[in-house]
Structure formats: C-alpha cells, structure tokens
N, C-alpha and C positions, 0 to 999 in steps of 0.2 A: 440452265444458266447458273444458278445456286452451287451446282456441284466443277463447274469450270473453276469457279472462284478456289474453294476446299484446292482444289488439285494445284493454283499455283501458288498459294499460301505458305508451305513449304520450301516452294522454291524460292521465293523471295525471301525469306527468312535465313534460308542459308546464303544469298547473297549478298545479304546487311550485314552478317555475322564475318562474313570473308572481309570486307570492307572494313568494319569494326577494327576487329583483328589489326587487321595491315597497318591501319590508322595508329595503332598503340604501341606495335611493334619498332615504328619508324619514329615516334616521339621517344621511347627509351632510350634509343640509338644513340642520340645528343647529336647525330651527323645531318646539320645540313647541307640541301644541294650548292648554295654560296660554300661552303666549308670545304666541297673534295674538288673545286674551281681554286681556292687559294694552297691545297697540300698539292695536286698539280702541279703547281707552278716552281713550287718551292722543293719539288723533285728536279725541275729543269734547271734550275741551281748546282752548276758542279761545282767542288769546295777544286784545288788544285791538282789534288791527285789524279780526279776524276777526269776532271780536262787535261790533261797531260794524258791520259792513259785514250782519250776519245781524241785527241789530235792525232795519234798515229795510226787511227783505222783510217786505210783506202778510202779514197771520194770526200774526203771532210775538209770545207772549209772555215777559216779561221778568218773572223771579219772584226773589225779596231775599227769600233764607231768615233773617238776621238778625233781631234782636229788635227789637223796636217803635222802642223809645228809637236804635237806632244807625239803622233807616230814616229817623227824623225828624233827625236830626241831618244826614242827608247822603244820597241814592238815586242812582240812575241812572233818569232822566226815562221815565215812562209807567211804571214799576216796580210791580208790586204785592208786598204783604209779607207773608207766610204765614211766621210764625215758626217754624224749627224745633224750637223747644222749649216749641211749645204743645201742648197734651196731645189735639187734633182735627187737629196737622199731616198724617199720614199720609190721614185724610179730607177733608180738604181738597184736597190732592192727586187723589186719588181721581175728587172730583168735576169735576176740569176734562176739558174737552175734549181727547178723544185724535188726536184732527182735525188739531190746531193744533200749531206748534213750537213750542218751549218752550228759553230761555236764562237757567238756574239763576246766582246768585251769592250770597256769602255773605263773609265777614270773610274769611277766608282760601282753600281748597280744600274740606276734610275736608265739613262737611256738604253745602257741593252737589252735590258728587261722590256722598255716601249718597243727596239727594233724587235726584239722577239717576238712579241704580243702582234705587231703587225706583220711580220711575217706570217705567222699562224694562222691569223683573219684569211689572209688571202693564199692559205693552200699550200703553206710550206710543214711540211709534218716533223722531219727532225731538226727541231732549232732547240738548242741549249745554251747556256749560259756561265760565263764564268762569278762564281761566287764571291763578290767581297771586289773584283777587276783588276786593273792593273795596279792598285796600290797593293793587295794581298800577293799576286804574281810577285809583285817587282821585289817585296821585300825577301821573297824565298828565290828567288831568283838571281838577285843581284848582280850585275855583269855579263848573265849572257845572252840580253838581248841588246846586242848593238846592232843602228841602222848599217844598212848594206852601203856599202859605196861605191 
C-alpha cells in the first residue's frame, strides 16, 4: 500500500504543476473570457466600406430597423424595414431565413446592435452591422438613397 502511494506522487505533482502553469499563463494574458465577447462584437461592426463591399455578395440581406416614416424619407437601396418598435418585430425576425446573411442598420447603433444580438441568440450565424447607421451612411452618401416610388 505504501509503495502505491510513492507511484502516484509523481503523477499528481505533475498535474498541479500543468494547472499551475495554465493558471499563470492566462493571468499574464490580460484577456478576459468577457473581453474576446465584446472585441467579437465590435468586429460585427462594419465602418461603410465594409458594408458596402458586404451588400453586394449574393444571398445578403439588408434590414432598416427604423420606423416606417424615417425609411421613407431616405433607405439604403434594396433595404427592407422591420421596424423596431413594432409590437411582431422580434417575429418577424424569427421568420427569416437563417441560411442568408444579414446587414442590420438603424438611426444610430443601439437597436441594430439589439436586433443583431437577437438574432444570434436564436441561430442566425452571419448578422453584421452597420458602424456608426444611417447617420454615418447618409452623410457619405448624400442623395443616393431616394425612397422608391
């Protein structure tokens, strides 16, 4: 019995030592697990090049969480507009195609960044975002997004 002991004394000693290690390696780091959740996100952030350049791949839709009145006033072309503060938004959502990629904008951040966040929850894998919204858009844009008549 004495000598079972000797035999895994070793082994446990290198196991504490792995552990050890790991433990030390991962505090140097400075990277917390909250930490690579918020650079994530702020990768799904496209500044306007990027969404311009991610509108014109095949299968991508462009969705304008804004309210009715400010999509008519001005969109981003082929845009469809699921208001976020219609009372069937979150089903709406729901029912699109989880197949398809998807490029959220809205007046500013705050709600595309929620529809994105929920979309994601619930299984949609490529949703991105436009950086900064329709006021970064419109100023580099100026004029060419008129409603359709």
């Amino acid at each position: 019995m004495k000598m079972t002991r000797f035999l895994y004394l070793p082994l446990i000693a290198s196991f504490w030592c792995t552990i050890t290690l790991a433990t030390l390696s991962c505090k140097d780091s400075g990277v917390k697990p909250s930490d690579t959740a918020i650079i994530d996100d702020e990768l799904k952030k496209l500044d306007k090049d990027q969404f311009t350049i991610e509108m014109k791949k095949g299968g991508t839709v462009i969705l304008d969480v804004r309210m009715p009145q400010e999509f008519e006033q001005g969109h981003i072309e082929g845009a469809i507009n699921i208001s976020f503060f219609d009372p069937e938004f979150k089903y709406k959502l729901l029912e699109l195609d989880k197949d398809k990629s998807y490029l959220i904008y809205d007046k500013g951040e705050a709600k595309s960044f929620r529809a994105m966040k929920y979309m994601e929850d619930n299984g949609y894998a490529k949703v991105r975002m436009l950086k900064g919204g329709w006021k970064e858009w419109s100023t580099v844009h100026a004029g060419e997004e008129k409603p359709k008549e």
